[in-house]
N, C-alpha and C positions, 0 to 999 in steps of 0.2 A: 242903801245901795239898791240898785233897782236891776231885779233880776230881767231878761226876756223868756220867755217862753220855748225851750226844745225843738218845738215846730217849726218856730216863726226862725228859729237862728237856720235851720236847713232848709225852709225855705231862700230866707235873705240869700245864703252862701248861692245855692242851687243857682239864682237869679244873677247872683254876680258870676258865676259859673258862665250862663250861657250870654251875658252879656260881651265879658270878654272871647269868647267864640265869634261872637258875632263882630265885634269889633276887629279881628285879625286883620294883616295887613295882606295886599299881593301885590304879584309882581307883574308890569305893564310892557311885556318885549317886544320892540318896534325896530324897524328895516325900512329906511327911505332911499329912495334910488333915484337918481337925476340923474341927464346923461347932456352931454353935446351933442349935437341939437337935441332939444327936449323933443315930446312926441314920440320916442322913441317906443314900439309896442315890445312891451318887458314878458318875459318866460322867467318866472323860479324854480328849478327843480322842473320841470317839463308841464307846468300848470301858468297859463298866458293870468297877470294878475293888473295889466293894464298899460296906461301909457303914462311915460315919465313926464314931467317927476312924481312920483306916487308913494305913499309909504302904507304899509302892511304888516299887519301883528304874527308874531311867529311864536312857537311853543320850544322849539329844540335849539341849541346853541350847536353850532359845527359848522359846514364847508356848506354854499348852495351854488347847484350851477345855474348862472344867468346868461340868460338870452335876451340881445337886445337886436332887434332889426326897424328902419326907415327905408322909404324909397328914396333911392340914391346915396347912399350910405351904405360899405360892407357890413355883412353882418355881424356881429361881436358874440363869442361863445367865452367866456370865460367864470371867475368862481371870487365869492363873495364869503369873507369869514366873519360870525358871528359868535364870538368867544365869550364864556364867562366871565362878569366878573365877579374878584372874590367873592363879594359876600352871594352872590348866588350859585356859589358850588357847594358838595358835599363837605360836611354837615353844616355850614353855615346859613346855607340855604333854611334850612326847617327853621331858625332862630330868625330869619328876615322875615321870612313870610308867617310868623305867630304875630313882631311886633306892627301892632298898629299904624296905618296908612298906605301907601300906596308909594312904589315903587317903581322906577322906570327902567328900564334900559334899551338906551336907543344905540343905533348901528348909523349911518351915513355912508351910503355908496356910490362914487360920481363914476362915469363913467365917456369916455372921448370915443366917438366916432370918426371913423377914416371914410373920405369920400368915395363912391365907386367910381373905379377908372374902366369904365367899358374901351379904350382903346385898345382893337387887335393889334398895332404894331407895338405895343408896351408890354398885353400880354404874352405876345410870343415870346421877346422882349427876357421877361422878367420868365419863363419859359427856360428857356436858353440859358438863362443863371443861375437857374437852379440846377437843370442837366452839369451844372460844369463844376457844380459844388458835391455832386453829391457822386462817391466813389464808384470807376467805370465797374459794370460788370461783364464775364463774355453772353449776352443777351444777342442773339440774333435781330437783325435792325429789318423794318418790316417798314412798309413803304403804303402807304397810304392809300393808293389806287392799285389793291389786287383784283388780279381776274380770277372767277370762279371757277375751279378743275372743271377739265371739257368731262361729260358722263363716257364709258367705253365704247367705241363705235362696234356696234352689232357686224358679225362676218358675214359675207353671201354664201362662205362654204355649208354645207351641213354639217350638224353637229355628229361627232363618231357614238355610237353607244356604248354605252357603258360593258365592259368586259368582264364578265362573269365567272 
């Protein structure tokens, strides 16, 4: 039978030690965003990260607010969720990311643009519908074209002095 050598077996281990280190696996988190009409200049979380469709590597899973704006196009403020899945939540997570290779997790987020409607009689319009939706309150009604209080008109009398 054929012994190895003490050294050489803590070396070999040592070697397969940091081999398997080095081979570990990670995880690749990705968010693409495309919108109607594309070209849209995209805001994540208040950081401009380009023009759709685009996709971009993220670190944290949760809620992001997007901002998407076009000329002639309303602007769009809404929220984008990027959840875990199982295997990359606690403690599962550590077990993915030891075995070997590479891992993805992609997100897809489309989003539809509404055209801008610059018509004053739509916007009064739509104005007005909303005044009639939403409960009166007693708010005094103030008128558009006020005149600026007149200053005090200065007397000819003289002034009396002051009584001591």
């Amino acid at each position: 039978m054929l012994r190895c050598p003490r050294p050489l077996l803590t070396v070999a281990t040592l070697a397969c030690g940091v081999a398997c280190l080095c081979l570990t696996g990670c995880v690749r988190r990705t968010i693409s965003i495309s919108s109607e009409p594309a070209g849209a200049l995209c805001w994540l979380n208040g950081r401009e990260i380009g023009r759709t469709p685009l996709s971009v590597d993220f670190i944290y899973y949760g809620d992001y607010d997007v901002v998407l704006e076009k000329d002639g196009f309303e602007p769009l403020l809404t929220k984008g969720e990027a959840k875990a899945p199982i295997w990359d939540t606690v403690p599962l997570d550590f077990v993915s990311e030891v075995i070997p290779g590479e891992r993805q997790s992609n997100f897809t987020w489309h989003f539809e643009m509404q055209p801008r409607n610059d018509d004053p009689a739509a916007l009064l319009q739509r104005a007005r519908d909303l005044r009639e939706r939403v409960p009166s309150q007693d708010v005094p009604a103030t008128s558009p074209a006020t005149t600026p209080a007149e200053p005090p008109q200065a007397s000819s009398e003289p002034a009396e002095p002051a009584q001591r």
